[in-house]
Steps between C-alpha positions, in 0.01 A plus 500: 500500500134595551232300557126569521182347658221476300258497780607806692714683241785524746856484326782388710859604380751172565919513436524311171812291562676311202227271379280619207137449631127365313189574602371169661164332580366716755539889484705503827754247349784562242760224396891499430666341190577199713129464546497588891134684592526782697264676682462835580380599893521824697810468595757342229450297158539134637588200298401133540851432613535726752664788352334886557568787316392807735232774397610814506322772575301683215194745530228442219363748310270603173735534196351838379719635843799334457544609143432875567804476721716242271349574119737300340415143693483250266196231483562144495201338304605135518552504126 
């Protein structure tokens, strides 16, 4: 799962886990199905209850460079 900051433009790369995820009230913040808020910090995607899902390590970059190496990526447009 990836999830951006507004402010700084930074996009941190977090294991998704089973739950299915919604944006929440603040940027940083997604929520499960049961309605737990998670939040997303440096170092692992951690929930109200105490549960963490670890970032792994990504490397951002524009998308005009990643598709002249992978042409065929697909775009999700949230549609």
């Amino acid at each position: 799962m990836l999830i951006g900051s507004p402010e700084t433009g930074v996009v941190g790369a977090y294991e998704r886990g089973s739950p299915e995820f919604v944006q929440g009230e603040n940027p940083r913040e997604v929520v499960d199905e049961l309605g737990v808020i998670s939040t997303a910090r440096d170092e692992a995607l951690v929930s109200d209850d105490g549960c963490s899902l670890p970032r792994i390590p990504a490397r951002e970059l524009f998308f005009f460079a990643w598709a002249a190496f992978f042409p065929g990526t697909d775009v999700y447009t949230g549609e």
